[in-house]
MIZA-312510 format. One line per field, with one value per residue (C-alpha): x, y, z; residue number from 1; residue in three letters. Coordinates in steps of 0.02 Angstrom, whole numbers, plus 32768, in hexadecimal, padded with zeros to 4 digits. Layout:
REM MIZA-312510
x = [X, ...]
y = [Y, ...]
z = [Z, ...]
koldren = [NUM, ...]
balum = [ALA, ...]
This chain:
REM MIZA-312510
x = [8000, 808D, 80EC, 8038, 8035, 80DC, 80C9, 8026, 8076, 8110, 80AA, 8030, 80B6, 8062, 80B5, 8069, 8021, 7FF2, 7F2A, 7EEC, 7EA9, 7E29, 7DA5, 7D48, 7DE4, 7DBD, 7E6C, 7E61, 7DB5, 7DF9, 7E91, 7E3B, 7DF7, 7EA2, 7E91, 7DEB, 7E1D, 7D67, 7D8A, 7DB8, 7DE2, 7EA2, 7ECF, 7E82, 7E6F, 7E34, 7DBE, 7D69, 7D58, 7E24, 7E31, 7DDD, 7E41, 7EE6, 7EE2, 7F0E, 7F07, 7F22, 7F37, 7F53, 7F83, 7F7A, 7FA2, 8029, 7FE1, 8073, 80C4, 8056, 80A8, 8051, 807C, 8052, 8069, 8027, 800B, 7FEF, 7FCD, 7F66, 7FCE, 8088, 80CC, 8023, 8034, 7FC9, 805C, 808E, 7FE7, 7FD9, 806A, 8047, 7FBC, 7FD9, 8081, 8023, 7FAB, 8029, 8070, 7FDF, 7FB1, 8070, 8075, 811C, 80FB, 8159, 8169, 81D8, 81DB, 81DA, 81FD, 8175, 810E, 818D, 81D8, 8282, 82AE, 8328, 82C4, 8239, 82B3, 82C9, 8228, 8200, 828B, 823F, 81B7, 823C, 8254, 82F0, 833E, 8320, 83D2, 847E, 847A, 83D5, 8370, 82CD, 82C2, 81EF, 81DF, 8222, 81EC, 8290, 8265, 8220, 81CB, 81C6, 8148, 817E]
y = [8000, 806A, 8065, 8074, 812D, 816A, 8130, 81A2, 822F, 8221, 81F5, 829F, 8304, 8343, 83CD, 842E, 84B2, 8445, 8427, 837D, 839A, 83F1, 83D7, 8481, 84EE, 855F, 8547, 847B, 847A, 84D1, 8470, 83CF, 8406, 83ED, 833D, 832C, 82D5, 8326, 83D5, 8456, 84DA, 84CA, 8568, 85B9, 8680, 86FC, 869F, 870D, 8689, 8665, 8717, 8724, 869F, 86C1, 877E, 8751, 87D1, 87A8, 86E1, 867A, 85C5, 854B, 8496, 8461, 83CF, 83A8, 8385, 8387, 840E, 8496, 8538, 85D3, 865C, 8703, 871D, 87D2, 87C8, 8845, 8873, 8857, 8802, 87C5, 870B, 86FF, 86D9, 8656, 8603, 85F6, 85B5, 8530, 8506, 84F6, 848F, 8426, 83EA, 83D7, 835D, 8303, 82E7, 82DA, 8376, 83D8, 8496, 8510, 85C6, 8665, 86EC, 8795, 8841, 8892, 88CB, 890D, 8875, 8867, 87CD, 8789, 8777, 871D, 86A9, 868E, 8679, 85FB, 85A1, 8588, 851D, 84B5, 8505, 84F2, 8550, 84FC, 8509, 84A9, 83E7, 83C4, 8432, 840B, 843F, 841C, 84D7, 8579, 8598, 85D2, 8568, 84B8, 8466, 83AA, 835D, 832E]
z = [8000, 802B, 7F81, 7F23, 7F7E, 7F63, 7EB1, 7EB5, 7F04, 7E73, 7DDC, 7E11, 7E49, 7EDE, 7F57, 7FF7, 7F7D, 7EEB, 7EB5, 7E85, 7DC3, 7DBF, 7D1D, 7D54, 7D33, 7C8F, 7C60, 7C7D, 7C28, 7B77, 7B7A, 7B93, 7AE6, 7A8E, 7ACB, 7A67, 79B7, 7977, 79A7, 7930, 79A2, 79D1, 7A12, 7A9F, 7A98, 7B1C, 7B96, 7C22, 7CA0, 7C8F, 7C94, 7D21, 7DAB, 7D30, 7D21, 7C6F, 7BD1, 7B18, 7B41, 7AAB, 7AC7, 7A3E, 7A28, 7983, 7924, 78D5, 7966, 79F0, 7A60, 7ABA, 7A96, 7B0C, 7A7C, 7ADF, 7B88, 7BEE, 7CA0, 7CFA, 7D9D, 7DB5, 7E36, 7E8D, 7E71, 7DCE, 7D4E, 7DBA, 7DD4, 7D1F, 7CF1, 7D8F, 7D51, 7C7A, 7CA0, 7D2E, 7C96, 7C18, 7C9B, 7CB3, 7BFE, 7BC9, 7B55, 7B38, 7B5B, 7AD6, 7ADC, 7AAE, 7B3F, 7ADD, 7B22, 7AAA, 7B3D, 7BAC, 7C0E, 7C2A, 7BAE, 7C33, 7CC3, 7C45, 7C32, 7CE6, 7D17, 7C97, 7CD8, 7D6D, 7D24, 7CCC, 7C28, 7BDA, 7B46, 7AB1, 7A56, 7A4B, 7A39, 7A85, 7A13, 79E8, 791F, 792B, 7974, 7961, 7A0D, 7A76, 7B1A, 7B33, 7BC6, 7BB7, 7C1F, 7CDE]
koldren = [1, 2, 3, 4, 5, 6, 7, 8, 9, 10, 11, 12, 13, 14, 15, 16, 17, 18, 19, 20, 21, 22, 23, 24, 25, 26, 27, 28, 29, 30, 31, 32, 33, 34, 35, 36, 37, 38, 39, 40, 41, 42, 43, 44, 45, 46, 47, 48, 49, 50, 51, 52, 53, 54, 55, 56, 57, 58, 59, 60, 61, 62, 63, 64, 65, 66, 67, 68, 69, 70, 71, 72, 73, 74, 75, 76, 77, 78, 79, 80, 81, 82, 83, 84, 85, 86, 87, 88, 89, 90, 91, 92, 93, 94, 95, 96, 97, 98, 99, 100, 101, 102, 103, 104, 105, 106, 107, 108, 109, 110, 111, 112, 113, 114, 115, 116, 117, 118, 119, 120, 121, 122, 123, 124, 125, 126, 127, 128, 129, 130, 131, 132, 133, 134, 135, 136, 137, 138, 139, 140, 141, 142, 143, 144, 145, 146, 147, 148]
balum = [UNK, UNK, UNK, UNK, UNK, UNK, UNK, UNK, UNK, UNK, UNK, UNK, UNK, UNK, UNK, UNK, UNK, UNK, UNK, UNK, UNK, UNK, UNK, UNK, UNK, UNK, UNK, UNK, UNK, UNK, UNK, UNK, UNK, UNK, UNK, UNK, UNK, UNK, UNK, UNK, UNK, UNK, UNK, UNK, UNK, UNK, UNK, UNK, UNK, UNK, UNK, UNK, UNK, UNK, UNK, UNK, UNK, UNK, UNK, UNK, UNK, UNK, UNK, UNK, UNK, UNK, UNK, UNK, UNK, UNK, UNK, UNK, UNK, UNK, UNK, UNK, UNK, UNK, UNK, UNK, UNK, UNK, UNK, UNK, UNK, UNK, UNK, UNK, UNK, UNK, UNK, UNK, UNK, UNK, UNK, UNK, UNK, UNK, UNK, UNK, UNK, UNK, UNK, UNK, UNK, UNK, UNK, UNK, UNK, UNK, UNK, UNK, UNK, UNK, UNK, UNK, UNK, UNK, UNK, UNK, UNK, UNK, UNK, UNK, UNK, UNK, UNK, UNK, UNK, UNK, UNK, UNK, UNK, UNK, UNK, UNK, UNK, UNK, UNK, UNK, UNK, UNK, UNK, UNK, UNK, UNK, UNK, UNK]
């Protein structure tokens, strides 16, 4: 019984401050649509209810058939340094974990961020640069996520 609970624990990745999955979560809800072979719709735009628990503005996300890989393309959050980038980012890697999807992006300094500290925040969710001998040549995107 005791192995069947740490191998829980591992295979769900559960900390002190992580959430079981949750199927009422906006975010969870429209990417649990990329996992729908019928659906058309693979790329999620502006949502008001993710805006809403995300403090989110001009959110595009979309999912690469070719290879599969999620992409988050644009993101604005509403509020620095309150908690709300992080909760997002939580949250879209926790499901690309749970449904084994590799998370792509390209932090841009278009908006005003400072490109370097992008970087190092997306680091802290496990990106990695995608360059040198381990590039990925299936995305342009300048950081990868595999799934954890």
């Amino acid at each position: 019984m005791k192995d069947i609970n740490i191998f829980i624990i591992e295979k769900l990745k559960l900390g002190q401050n992580s959430k079981l999955y949750n199927e009422n979560n906006p975010l969870f809800k429209k990417l649990d649509s990329f996992l729908d072979e019928n659906c058309k719709h693979k790329c999620i735009f502006n949502d008001h209810n993710i805006d809403d628990i995300y403090h989110t503005a001009n959110l595009v996300i979309s999912l690469n058939t070719y290879n599969g890989y999620i992409a988050l393309e644009n993101i604005i959050i509403k509020g620095h340094n309150q908690g709300y980038g992080t909760k997002f980012m939580e949250d879209l890697c926790y499901w690309c974990d749970l449904n084994n999807k590799t998370l792509v992006l390209t932090p841009s300094n278009a908006f005003g961020s400072h490109l370097g500290r992008l970087k190092k925040f997306y680091k802290r969710f496990g990106f990695v640069e995608n360059k040198g001998k381990k590039q990925d040549f299936s995305t342009r995107e300048t950081m990868i996520r595999r799934p954890q």
